[in-house]
C-alpha positions as CSV (number, residue, x, y, z in Angstrom):
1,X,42.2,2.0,20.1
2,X,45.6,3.6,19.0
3,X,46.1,6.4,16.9
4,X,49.8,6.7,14.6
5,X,50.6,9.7,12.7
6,X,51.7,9.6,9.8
7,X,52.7,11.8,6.2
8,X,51.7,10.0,3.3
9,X,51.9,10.6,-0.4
10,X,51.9,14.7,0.8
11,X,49.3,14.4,3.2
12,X,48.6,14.6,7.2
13,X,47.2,10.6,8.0
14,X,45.8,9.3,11.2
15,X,45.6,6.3,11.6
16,X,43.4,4.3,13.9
17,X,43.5,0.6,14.5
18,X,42.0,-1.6,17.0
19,X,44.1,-4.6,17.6
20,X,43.0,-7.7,15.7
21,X,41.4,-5.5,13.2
22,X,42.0,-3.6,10.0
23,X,43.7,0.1,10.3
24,X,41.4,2.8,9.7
25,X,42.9,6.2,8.4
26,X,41.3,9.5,8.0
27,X,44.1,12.0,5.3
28,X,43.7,15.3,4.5
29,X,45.3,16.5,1.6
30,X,46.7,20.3,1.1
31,X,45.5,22.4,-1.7
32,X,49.1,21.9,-3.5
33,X,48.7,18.2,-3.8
34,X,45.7,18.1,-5.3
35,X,45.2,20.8,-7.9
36,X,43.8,23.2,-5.8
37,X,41.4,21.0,-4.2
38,X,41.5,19.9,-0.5
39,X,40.9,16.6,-0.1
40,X,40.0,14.7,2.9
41,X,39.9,10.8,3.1
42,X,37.8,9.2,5.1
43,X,37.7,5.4,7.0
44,X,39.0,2.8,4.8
45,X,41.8,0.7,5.3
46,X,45.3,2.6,5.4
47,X,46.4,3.2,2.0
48,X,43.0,1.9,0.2
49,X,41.0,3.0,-2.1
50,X,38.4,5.9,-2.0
51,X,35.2,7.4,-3.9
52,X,33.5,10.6,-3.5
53,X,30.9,10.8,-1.0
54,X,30.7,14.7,-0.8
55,X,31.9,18.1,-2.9
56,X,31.7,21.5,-1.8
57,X,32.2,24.5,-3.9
58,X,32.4,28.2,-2.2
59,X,33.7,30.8,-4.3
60,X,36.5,30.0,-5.4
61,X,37.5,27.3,-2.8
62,X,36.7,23.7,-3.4
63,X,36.5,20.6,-1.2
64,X,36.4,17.3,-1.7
65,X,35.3,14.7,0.6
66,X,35.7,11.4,0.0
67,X,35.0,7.6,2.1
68,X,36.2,4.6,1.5
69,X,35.3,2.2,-1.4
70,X,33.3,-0.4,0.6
71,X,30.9,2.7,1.4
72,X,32.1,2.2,5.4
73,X,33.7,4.8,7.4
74,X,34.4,2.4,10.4
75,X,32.9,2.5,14.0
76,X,30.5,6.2,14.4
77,X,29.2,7.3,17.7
78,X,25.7,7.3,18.1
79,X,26.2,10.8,18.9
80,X,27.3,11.9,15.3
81,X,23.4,11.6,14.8
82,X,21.8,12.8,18.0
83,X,21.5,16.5,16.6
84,X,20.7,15.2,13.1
85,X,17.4,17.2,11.5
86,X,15.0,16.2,8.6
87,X,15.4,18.2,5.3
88,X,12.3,20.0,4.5
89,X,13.3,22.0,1.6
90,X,16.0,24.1,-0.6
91,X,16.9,27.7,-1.5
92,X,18.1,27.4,-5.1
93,X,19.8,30.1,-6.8
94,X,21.1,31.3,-10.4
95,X,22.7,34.6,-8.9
96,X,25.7,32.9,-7.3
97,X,26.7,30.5,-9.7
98,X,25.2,30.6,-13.3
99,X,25.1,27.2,-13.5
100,X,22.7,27.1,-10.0
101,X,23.8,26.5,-6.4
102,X,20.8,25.1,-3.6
103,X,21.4,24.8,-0.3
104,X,19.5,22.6,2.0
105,X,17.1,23.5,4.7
106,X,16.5,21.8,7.7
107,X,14.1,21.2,10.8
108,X,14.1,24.0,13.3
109,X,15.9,27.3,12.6
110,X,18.3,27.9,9.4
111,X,20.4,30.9,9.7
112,X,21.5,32.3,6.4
113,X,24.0,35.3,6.1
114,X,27.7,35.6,4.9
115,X,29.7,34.1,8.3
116,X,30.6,31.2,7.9
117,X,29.0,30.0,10.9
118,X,25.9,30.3,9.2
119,X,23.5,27.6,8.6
120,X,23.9,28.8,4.9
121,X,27.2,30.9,4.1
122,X,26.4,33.6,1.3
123,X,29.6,34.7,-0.7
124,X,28.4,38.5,-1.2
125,X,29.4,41.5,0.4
126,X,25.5,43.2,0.6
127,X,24.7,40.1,2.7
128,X,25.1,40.7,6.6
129,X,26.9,37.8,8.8
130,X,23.9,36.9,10.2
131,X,21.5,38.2,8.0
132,X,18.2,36.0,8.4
133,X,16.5,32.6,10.0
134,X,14.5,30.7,7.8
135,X,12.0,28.8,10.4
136,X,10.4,25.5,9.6
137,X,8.1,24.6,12.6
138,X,4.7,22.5,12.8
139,X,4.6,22.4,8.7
140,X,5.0,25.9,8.5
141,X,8.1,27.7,6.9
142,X,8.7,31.5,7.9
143,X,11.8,34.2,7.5
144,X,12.8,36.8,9.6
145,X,15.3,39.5,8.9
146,X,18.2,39.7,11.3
147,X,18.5,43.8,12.0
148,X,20.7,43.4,8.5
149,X,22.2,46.6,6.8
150,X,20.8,46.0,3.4
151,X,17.1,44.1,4.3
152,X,15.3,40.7,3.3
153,X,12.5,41.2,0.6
154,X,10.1,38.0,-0.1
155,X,8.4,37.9,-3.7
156,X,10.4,41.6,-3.7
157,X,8.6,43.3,-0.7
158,X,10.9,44.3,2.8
159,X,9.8,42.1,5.2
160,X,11.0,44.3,7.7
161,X,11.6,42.8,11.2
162,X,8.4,40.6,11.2
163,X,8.2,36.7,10.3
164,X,7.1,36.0,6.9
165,X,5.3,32.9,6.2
166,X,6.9,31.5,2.7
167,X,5.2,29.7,0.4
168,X,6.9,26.7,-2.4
169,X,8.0,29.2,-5.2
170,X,8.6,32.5,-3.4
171,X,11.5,34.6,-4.2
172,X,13.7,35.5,-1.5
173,X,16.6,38.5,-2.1
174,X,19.5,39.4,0.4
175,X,22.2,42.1,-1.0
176,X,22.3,41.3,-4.4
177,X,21.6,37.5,-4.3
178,X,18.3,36.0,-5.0
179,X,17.2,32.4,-4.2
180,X,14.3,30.3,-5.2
181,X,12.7,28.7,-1.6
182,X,11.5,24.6,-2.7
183,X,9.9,23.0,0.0
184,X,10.3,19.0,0.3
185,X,7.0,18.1,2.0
Protein backbone atom coordinates (compact mmCIF):
# COMPACT_ATOMS: atom_id res chain seq x y z
CA UNK A 1 0.00 0.00 0.00
CA UNK A 2 1.13 3.58 -0.92
CA UNK A 3 0.02 6.61 0.47
CA UNK A 4 0.17 10.27 -1.86
CA UNK A 5 -0.56 13.54 -0.48
CA UNK A 6 -2.35 15.60 -1.79
CA UNK A 7 -4.49 19.38 -1.52
CA UNK A 8 -7.69 19.12 -2.95
CA UNK A 9 -10.60 21.47 -3.46
CA UNK A 10 -8.98 23.38 0.01
CA UNK A 11 -8.41 20.37 1.82
CA UNK A 12 -5.48 18.00 3.26
CA UNK A 13 -6.12 14.35 1.08
CA UNK A 14 -4.37 11.08 1.64
CA UNK A 15 -4.65 8.95 -0.49
CA UNK A 16 -4.17 5.20 -0.27
CA UNK A 17 -4.19 2.77 -3.14
CA UNK A 18 -3.22 -0.76 -3.41
CA UNK A 19 -2.07 -1.57 -6.88
CA UNK A 20 -4.68 -3.14 -9.08
CA UNK A 21 -7.24 -1.52 -7.08
CA UNK A 22 -9.28 1.57 -6.57
CA UNK A 23 -7.66 4.67 -4.60
CA UNK A 24 -8.97 5.19 -1.35
CA UNK A 25 -8.71 8.82 0.16
CA UNK A 26 -9.46 10.04 3.68
CA UNK A 27 -9.83 14.58 3.38
CA UNK A 28 -10.14 16.74 6.04
CA UNK A 29 -11.59 19.85 5.40
CA UNK A 30 -10.70 23.33 7.45
CA UNK A 31 -13.33 25.19 9.20
CA UNK A 32 -12.98 28.13 6.34
CA UNK A 33 -14.04 25.82 3.56
CA UNK A 34 -16.87 24.58 4.82
CA UNK A 35 -18.90 27.18 6.66
CA UNK A 36 -17.55 26.70 9.81
CA UNK A 37 -17.82 23.09 9.82
CA UNK A 38 -14.88 20.64 9.77
CA UNK A 39 -15.34 18.06 7.65
CA UNK A 40 -13.64 14.87 7.31
CA UNK A 41 -14.06 12.33 4.36
CA UNK A 42 -13.69 9.13 4.77
CA UNK A 43 -12.78 5.85 2.27
CA UNK A 44 -14.30 6.13 -1.01
CA UNK A 45 -12.73 6.46 -4.20
CA UNK A 46 -10.52 9.67 -4.67
CA UNK A 47 -12.62 12.41 -5.65
CA UNK A 48 -16.15 10.43 -5.07
CA UNK A 49 -18.94 11.03 -3.66
CA UNK A 50 -19.83 11.13 0.21
CA UNK A 51 -22.85 10.94 2.72
CA UNK A 52 -23.00 11.61 6.35
CA UNK A 53 -22.24 8.84 8.58
CA UNK A 54 -21.62 10.96 11.77
CA UNK A 55 -22.26 14.82 13.26
CA UNK A 56 -20.96 16.12 16.36
CA UNK A 57 -21.99 19.32 18.01
CA UNK A 58 -19.90 20.75 21.13
CA UNK A 59 -20.54 24.21 21.92
CA UNK A 60 -20.12 26.05 19.43
CA UNK A 61 -17.81 23.76 17.35
CA UNK A 62 -19.27 21.37 14.83
CA UNK A 63 -18.00 18.30 12.98
CA UNK A 64 -19.00 16.51 10.37
CA UNK A 65 -18.03 13.11 9.44
CA UNK A 66 -18.75 11.71 6.56
CA UNK A 67 -17.96 7.93 4.38
CA UNK A 68 -18.24 7.16 1.22
CA UNK A 69 -21.53 6.66 -0.79
CA UNK A 70 -21.29 2.82 -1.27
CA UNK A 71 -21.48 2.78 2.81
CA UNK A 72 -17.62 1.24 2.54
CA UNK A 73 -14.67 2.76 4.18
CA UNK A 74 -12.21 0.27 2.60
CA UNK A 75 -10.02 -2.44 4.33
CA UNK A 76 -10.37 -1.94 8.68
CA UNK A 77 -8.13 -3.83 11.05
CA UNK A 78 -9.64 -6.14 13.17
CA UNK A 79 -8.26 -4.14 15.84
CA UNK A 80 -10.46 -1.02 15.23
CA UNK A 81 -13.05 -3.29 17.08
CA UNK A 82 -11.06 -5.22 19.66
CA UNK A 83 -11.80 -2.54 22.48
CA UNK A 84 -15.36 -1.92 21.10
CA UNK A 85 -18.16 -1.99 24.20
CA UNK A 86 -22.01 -2.60 24.08
CA UNK A 87 -24.26 0.45 24.70
CA UNK A 88 -26.29 0.03 27.72
CA UNK A 89 -27.89 3.30 28.01
CA UNK A 90 -27.97 7.34 27.70
CA UNK A 91 -27.68 10.46 29.76
CA UNK A 92 -30.08 12.92 28.03
CA UNK A 93 -30.20 16.41 28.82
CA UNK A 94 -32.29 19.75 28.14
CA UNK A 95 -29.75 22.04 30.23
CA UNK A 96 -27.01 22.06 27.53
CA UNK A 97 -28.88 22.44 24.48
CA UNK A 98 -32.69 23.36 24.61
CA UNK A 99 -33.39 21.35 22.01
CA UNK A 100 -31.73 18.09 24.06
CA UNK A 101 -28.22 16.58 23.78
CA UNK A 102 -27.75 12.44 24.97
CA UNK A 103 -24.72 10.91 25.22
CA UNK A 104 -24.20 7.29 25.06
CA UNK A 105 -23.03 4.98 27.83
CA UNK A 106 -21.09 2.05 27.44
CA UNK A 107 -19.92 -1.30 29.10
CA UNK A 108 -17.43 -0.99 31.84
CA UNK A 109 -16.59 2.50 33.23
CA UNK A 110 -17.81 5.99 31.62
CA UNK A 111 -15.98 8.92 32.83
CA UNK A 112 -17.98 12.11 32.59
CA UNK A 113 -16.42 15.63 33.40
CA UNK A 114 -15.42 18.69 31.26
CA UNK A 115 -11.76 17.36 29.70
CA UNK A 116 -12.03 16.30 26.84
CA UNK A 117 -10.57 13.11 27.49
CA UNK A 118 -13.53 12.26 29.14
CA UNK A 119 -15.75 9.51 28.24
CA UNK A 120 -18.48 12.29 28.14
CA UNK A 121 -17.05 16.03 27.71
CA UNK A 122 -19.44 18.55 29.67
CA UNK A 123 -19.18 22.19 28.26
CA UNK A 124 -19.70 23.92 31.76
CA UNK A 125 -17.40 25.59 33.88
CA UNK A 126 -19.09 24.06 37.51
CA UNK A 127 -18.15 20.61 36.01
CA UNK A 128 -14.61 19.32 37.20
CA UNK A 129 -12.30 17.59 34.35
CA UNK A 130 -12.87 14.44 35.67
CA UNK A 131 -15.76 14.82 37.62
CA UNK A 132 -17.52 11.27 37.85
CA UNK A 133 -17.57 7.40 36.52
CA UNK A 134 -20.78 6.07 35.64
CA UNK A 135 -20.22 2.17 36.17
CA UNK A 136 -22.24 -0.43 34.26
CA UNK A 137 -21.09 -3.96 35.64
CA UNK A 138 -23.08 -7.43 35.96
CA UNK A 139 -26.54 -5.52 34.95
CA UNK A 140 -25.96 -3.03 37.47
CA UNK A 141 -25.38 0.80 36.79
CA UNK A 142 -23.68 2.96 39.57
CA UNK A 143 -21.97 6.69 39.84
CA UNK A 144 -19.29 7.80 41.88
CA UNK A 145 -18.17 11.27 42.37
CA UNK A 146 -14.58 11.97 41.40
CA UNK A 147 -13.19 14.34 44.64
CA UNK A 148 -15.00 17.23 42.27
CA UNK A 149 -15.17 20.91 43.55
CA UNK A 150 -18.79 21.39 43.05
CA UNK A 151 -20.37 17.55 43.95
CA UNK A 152 -22.69 14.85 42.05
CA UNK A 153 -26.31 14.73 43.41
CA UNK A 154 -28.61 11.75 42.12
CA UNK A 155 -32.59 12.45 42.23
CA UNK A 156 -30.99 15.91 43.95
CA UNK A 157 -29.12 14.25 47.01
CA UNK A 158 -24.90 14.49 47.25
CA UNK A 159 -23.84 11.30 46.70
CA UNK A 160 -20.71 12.09 48.32
CA UNK A 161 -17.73 9.81 47.63
CA UNK A 162 -19.74 6.47 47.70
CA UNK A 163 -21.17 4.48 44.52
CA UNK A 164 -24.75 5.16 43.89
CA UNK A 165 -26.69 2.50 42.25
CA UNK A 166 -28.97 4.40 39.43
CA UNK A 167 -32.10 3.48 38.55
CA UNK A 168 -33.96 4.13 34.55
CA UNK A 169 -35.29 7.75 35.25
CA UNK A 170 -33.04 9.16 37.86
CA UNK A 171 -31.78 12.58 37.68
CA UNK A 172 -28.22 13.16 37.74
CA UNK A 173 -26.75 17.06 38.37
CA UNK A 174 -23.03 18.19 37.97
CA UNK A 175 -22.28 22.15 38.21
CA UNK A 176 -25.24 23.44 36.77
CA UNK A 177 -26.10 20.74 34.17
CA UNK A 178 -28.63 18.16 34.74
CA UNK A 179 -29.05 14.90 32.72
CA UNK A 180 -31.79 12.31 32.54
CA UNK A 181 -29.85 8.50 32.94
CA UNK A 182 -32.05 5.92 30.22
CA UNK A 183 -30.88 2.56 30.44
CA UNK A 184 -31.02 0.30 27.16
CA UNK A 185 -31.47 -3.17 28.72
Amino acid sequence: MKSVGGNVNSSKTVVFSNEGEDQQATSVYPDGATNGKTVMHVGGNAGGSYTPVSHTVFGDDETLVEGAATGTCGPVSDNVFRNARKMVGWLVSYSLDVMGIDFKLYEGRNIIGRDMDCSITINDNMVSGKHAVLLYRAGKYSITDMQSSHGTFVNEEDIELEPRYLQDGDTIRMGKTTMKFRTSL
